[in-house]
C-alpha positions, 0 to 999 in steps of 0.5 A: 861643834863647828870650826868658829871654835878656832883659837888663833891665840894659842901661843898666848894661852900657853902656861910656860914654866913657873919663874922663881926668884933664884936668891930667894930659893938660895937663901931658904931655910933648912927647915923648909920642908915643915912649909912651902919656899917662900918664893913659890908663896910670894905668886899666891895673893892674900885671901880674898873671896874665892882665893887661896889665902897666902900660904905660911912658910912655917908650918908648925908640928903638933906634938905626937901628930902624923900624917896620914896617908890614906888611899880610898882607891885606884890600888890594885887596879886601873881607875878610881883614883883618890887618896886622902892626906890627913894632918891635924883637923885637916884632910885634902883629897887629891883626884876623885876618879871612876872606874869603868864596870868589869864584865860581871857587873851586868848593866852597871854604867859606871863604879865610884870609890865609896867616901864614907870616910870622908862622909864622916869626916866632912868638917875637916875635908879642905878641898879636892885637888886634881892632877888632870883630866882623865875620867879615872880621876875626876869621873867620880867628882859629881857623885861624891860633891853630893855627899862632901860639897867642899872647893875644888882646885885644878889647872885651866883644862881639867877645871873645864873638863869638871865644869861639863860634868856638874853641868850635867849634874845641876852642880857648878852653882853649888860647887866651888872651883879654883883655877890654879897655875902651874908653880901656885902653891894652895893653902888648905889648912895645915897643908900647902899644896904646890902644883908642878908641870907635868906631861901626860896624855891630857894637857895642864896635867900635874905633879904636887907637893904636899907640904905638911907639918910632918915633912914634903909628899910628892905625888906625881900624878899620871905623867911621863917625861916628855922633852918634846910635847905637842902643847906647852913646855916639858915636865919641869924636872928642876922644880922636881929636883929643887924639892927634892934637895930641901927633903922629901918625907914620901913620893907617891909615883905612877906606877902603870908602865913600871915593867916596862923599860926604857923611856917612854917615847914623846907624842910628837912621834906620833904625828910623824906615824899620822903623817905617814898613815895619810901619805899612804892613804891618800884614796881612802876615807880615813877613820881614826879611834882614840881616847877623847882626852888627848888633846894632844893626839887630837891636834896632830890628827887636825895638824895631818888633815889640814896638810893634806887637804882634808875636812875633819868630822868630829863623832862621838859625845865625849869627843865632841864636849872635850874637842869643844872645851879645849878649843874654848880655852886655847889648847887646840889650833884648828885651822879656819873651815876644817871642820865640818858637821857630820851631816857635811860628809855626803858633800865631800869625797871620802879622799877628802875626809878624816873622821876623828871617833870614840870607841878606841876602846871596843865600848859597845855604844860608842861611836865606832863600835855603833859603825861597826855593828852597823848600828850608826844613823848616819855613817856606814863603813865602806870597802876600803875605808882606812881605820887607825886605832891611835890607842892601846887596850886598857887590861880588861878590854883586848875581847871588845876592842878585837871584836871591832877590829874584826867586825870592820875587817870584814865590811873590808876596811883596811884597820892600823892598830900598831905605830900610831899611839904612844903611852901617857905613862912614864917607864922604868927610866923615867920613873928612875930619874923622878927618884934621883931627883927628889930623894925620898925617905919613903917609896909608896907606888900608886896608880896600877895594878898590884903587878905594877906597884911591885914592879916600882916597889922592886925599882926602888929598892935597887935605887937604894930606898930600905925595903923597909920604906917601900909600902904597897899599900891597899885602898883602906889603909891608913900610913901614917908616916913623920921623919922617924918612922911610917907605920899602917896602923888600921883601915877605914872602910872602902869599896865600890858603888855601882851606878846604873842609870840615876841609881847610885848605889842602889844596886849592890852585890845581891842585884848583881848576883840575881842578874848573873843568875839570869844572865846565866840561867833564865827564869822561871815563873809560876802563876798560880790563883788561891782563895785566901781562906779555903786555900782552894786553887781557882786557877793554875799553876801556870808555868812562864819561861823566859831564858832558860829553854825554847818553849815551842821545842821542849813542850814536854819539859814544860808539862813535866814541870807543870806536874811537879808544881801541881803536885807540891802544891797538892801537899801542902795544901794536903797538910792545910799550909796556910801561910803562902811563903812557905808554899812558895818555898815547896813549890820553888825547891820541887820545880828546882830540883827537878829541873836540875836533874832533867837539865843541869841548869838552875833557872831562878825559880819566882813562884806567885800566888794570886789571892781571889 
C-alpha cells in the first residue's frame, strides 16, 4: 500500500448523528413498540432494486405467536458471534463471526458456528445484519453464504471489510450487500431493524433495535461510551433513550468487560501515551503491535509519527487490507509522503521510522511473532529497537504473546506492553447507564464468557430487573419471549466447524483426536508382505518410527518389537487367519501392549499388510 491512499476529505465523509423530526417522535403512538417511529421510516425510501422497502409503522401481532431469540454462538466464549431473530415466516441473523482454534485443535486455521438451523430454515432467512467489523463477527460470513446466500446490511466500514472476504471467496457477484447509515431503519419481513451509533475498537460500529410484531429487542453490539472518540461522533445515547421510553421488550448487551468497574477510558488517551512513547524514544526505531481493525488506534499511531517527523511502514497482510479499505472509504487522514514501502526502510534511518505490525496477539505467523523468531525476509530486530505492544491478550493467548515479549528481549529490544491500549468493551458504569436508559422488561447478557454473562446478569439484577427476566442463555437455546412471559422452550442443533486450509468441516472430532495422539505419542508402523492365498510372509515385518523414540539410540526397543510382531504374526497365521483385518488387529494390540510396559507410551500403532 502507498500514501497516494490518502483521503483529504475526511471531514466530508464523516457520519454525523441521525437528525429526527422532534414533532414527530413527540406525537407517535403508544403502541409504537409493535413498529419502527415513523420519523426514522420517513429516511428509508420505497423499494427499489437493491433498497430496503419503506418499513410499516404497524406491525401486526399473529395470534399466539412469539419471538424467538435463538443464540447460534458467541455464548460462553469470545468469538463466534451470531444469533438469529425468528417471528412468523421470518428469521434475521445479526453478525456471523469465527473464532480462532484452541490450542488442542492442532492444525485447525479457523472454527465457524454450525447453521444447520438456519440451512433448514433457508426460506424464511431475510438478511444477515452486522454490527461492525471485527473478525468474531463477520469472519464466518464467507463460509456460511455458501450455505444461505441471503442480502447482507452493515454501515460504510464493515461492508468493505466483507467486500475483501468475498473477494477472497469469488462471492461479491453472488452476494448481496446494503450500506446502511446510522439512524436507517431496514424492513425485513416482519421485522424493522434500526441502526443506532455506537463506539467501539473499529469505526461505523452499531447498536440495533429490532422491532417486531412481539415488542422492541435492543442489541447493542460490541461497544463502549466514548464522549471523546478519534473518528465521528459519540454513541448516540438519546436514541438509546428515546427507544427506551416507548418500551423495550429484551436488551441484549455486551458483556466482556461486566467485571470490571468503572468506565472505560476513551481512545484519545491512547494518543496522549503514543505521543509520549515517541518523546521518550526519539534514538530508537520503533515497532508497535496491534489489532488490524482499529482504525482508530491506527490513526493516532500515524498522527505521532507525522508529528515527530517519521515514515510510517505498514507490515502484515490483514493490516495492510484493512489500513487500505479504510483509506479508500475516508476513515484514516494520512498525511502526504508518510508512508512508505517496507522496501524503503533501508533508505531512512531507524530514528526516522515507525512500523505499524500484526502479531499483537503472539500468532505465530504473524508479522511480529515472524520478526521475533528471526523468521521475516525483510526485517530483523536490533538492539535497541522500541516495541509497543498497543493491545491486551485475548483469554487464551497470554503463553504466546509472552513467549514473543520474551523472544524480542533477548535480541535487546526495550518492549512497552502497559499504558498504550484502552479496551473496545464498555465496564460496569457503562453498562449500567445502557439499562437506565432503555428500560427493559428482560435482561439477556451476550458476547462473553460464562463469567461475563453472570457478571452482567448480577448487574442487572441489582438495577431492579426480577431475576426471573435475566436469561443466561447457551448457544442452541430457543427464548421464546412477548409482553406476558419469555420461556426456553427447546434447542436447535449448534456447534463448531473446523476449518484446515480448503477443508470446511471436514475435519472433526475423531481427525482431531488422532492428531492429538500423534502430537502427543508418535507413530508406529508395521510393513509387512504376504502372499494372498497361502498367507505365507515374503517379506517383513519391518518396523518405521517416527515421533515416538530415537531409532539410532534405542536399537534394542526396535528389535524387541520386531519380535513381538513376528511372533503375533507367527499365531495367527498358526491358526490359518485369512482375513488381514484381523491379523492387523493381533499384530496392533501385542505391539501396543508391549510398548506400554517397556515405555509407558502409546505411540499409534498402523500395521500394513502388502499383498504379493
Amino acid at each position: 500500500m502507498s500514501s497516494e491512499t490518502v483521503n483529504n476529505n475526511l471531514n466530508n465523509t464523516m457520519q454525523g448523528k441521525p437528525k429526527y423530526a422532534g414533532n414527530n417522535r413527540t406525537n407517535t403512538k403508544k403502541n409504537v413498540r409493535n413498529g419502527p417511529p415513523r420519523a426514522a421510516a420517513e429516511k428509508t425510501p420505497a423499494r427499489t432494486p437493491g433498497k430496503p422497502s419503506r418499513p410499516s409503522s404497524r406491525r401486526k401481532k399473529r395470534g399466539g405467536a412469539k419471538l424467538k431469540i435463538i443464540p447460534l454462538g458467541g455464548l460462553e466464549q469470545i468469538g463466534m458471534n451470531i444469533t438469529a431473530f425468528e417471528y412468523g415466516e421470518s428469521i434475521v441473523v445479526v453478525d456471523c463471526g469465527l473464532a480462532f482454534p484452541e490450542d488442542d485443535m492442532l492444525g485447525i486455521d479457523l472454527v465457524i458456528p454450525d447453521v444447520t438451523y438456519l440451512k433448514e430454515n433457508r426460506d424464511k432467512v431475510k438478511g444477515f445484519v452486522i454490527t461492525h467489523g471485527h473478525e468474531d463477527h463477520i469472519g464466518a460470513l464467507p463460509y456460511i453464504l455458501k450455505e444461505v446466500n441471503v442480502p447482507v446490511y452493515s454501515t460504510k466500514l464493515t461492508n468493505g471489510l466483507i467486500e475483501n472476504k468475498l473477494k477472497e471467496h469469488s462471492l461479491l457477484r453472488t452476494t448481496k450487500r446494503k450500506v446502511v447509515k446510522h439512524g436507517q431503519v431496514i424492513n425485513l419481513g416482519e421485522f424493522a431493524v434500526e441502526f443506532i451509533k455506537t463506539n467501539h475498537s473499529i469505526q461505523d460500529a452499531a447498536a440495533l433495535a429490532i422491532y417486531s410484531p412481539a415488542g422492541i429487542v435492543m442489541h447493542t453490539g460490541d461497544f463502549k461510551v466514548d464522549y471523546t472518540p478519534v473518528f465521528g461522533d459519540a454513541i448516540d445515547l438519546q436514541r438509546f433513550a428515546e427507544i427506551g421510553k416507548k418500551g423495550v421488550l429484551a436488551l441484549m448487551c455486551d458483556s466482556t468487560n461486566a467485571e470490571r468497574v468503572g468506565f472505560t477510558m476513551s481512545e484519545r488517551t491512547v494518543g496522549h501515551a503514543f505521543d509520549n512513547i515517541f518523546n521518550e524514544h526519539r534514538n530508537t526505531r520503533i515497532i508497535i503491535a496491534t489489532f488490524a481493525s482499529n482504525v482508530d488506534r491506527v490513526q493516532q499511531i500515524i498522527n505521532s509519527a507525522y508529528k515527530y517527523g517519521r515514515k510510517v511502514v505498514v507490515e502484515g497482510r490483514s493490516m495492510v487490507n484493512v489500513i487500505g479499505t479504510a483509506s479508500e472509504l475516508g476513515y484514516l487522514k494520512i498525511p502526504q509522503n508518510t508512508l512508505i514501502e517496507v522496501d524503503q526502510l533501508r533508505d531512512y534511518p531507524d530514528d526516522k521510522v515507525v512500523l505499524i505490525t500484526t502479531g499483537s496477539q503472539g500468532e505465530s505467523m504473524a508479522a511480529l511473532s515472524r520478526m521475533a523468531a528471526n523468521i521475516h525476509k525483510k526485517i530483523a530486530i536490533k538492539p535497541g529497537d522500541t516495541i509497543i505492544f498497543s493491545s491486551n491478550p485475548i483469554p487464551g493467548n497470554e503463553k504466546a504473546v509472552s513467549r514473543v515479549i520474551n523472544e524480542l528481549s533477548q535480541k535487546g529490544a526495550d518492549v512497552i506492553f502497559q499504558d498504550a491500549h484502552v479496551s473496545g468493551h464498555a465496564c460496569q458504569e457503562e453498562i449500567k447507564l445502557i439499562y437506565s436508559l432503555v428500560h427493559p422488561k428482560y435482561a439477556i447478557p451476550v458476547h462473553g464468557e460464562y463469567r461475563h454473562l453472570k457478571a452482567q446478569a448480577q448487574l442487572a439484577e441489582n438495577l431492579g430487573i426480577p431475576k426471573d427476566n435475566i436469561f443466561i442463555l447457551r448457544s442452541g437455546n430457543v427464548l421464546e419471549v412477548d409482553e406476558n412471559e419469555a420461556v426456553c422452550t427447546g434447542n436447535v442443533p449448534v456447534g463448531a466447524i473446523l476449518v484446515d486450509g480448503l477443508g470446511v468441516g471436514d475435519v472433526g472430532n475423531i481427525v482431531l483426536r488422532d492428531r492429538q495422539h500423534l502430537a502427543e505419542d508418535g507413530i508406529m508402523i508395521v510393513v509387512m508382505a504376504l502372499e494372498r492365498h497361502s498367507n505365507v510372509v515374503l517379506s517383513g515385518p519391518d518396523i518405521v518410527s517416527r515421533g515416538f523414540v530415537y531409532v539410532r539410540e534405542s536399537e534394542d526397543l526396535m528389535d524387541q518389537a520386531r519380535v513381538v510382531v513376528e511372533e503375533a504374526l507367527d499365531h495367527c497365521l498358526s491358526k490359518r487367519m485369512a482375513d488381514w483385518g484381523k491379523i492387523k488387529t493381533e499384530v496392533k494390540e501385542s505391539l501396543s501392549d508391549f510398548l506400554w510396559k517397556r515405555t509407558k507410551r502409546r505411540p499409534m500403532i498402523l500395521p500394513i499388510i502388502m499383498e504379493a
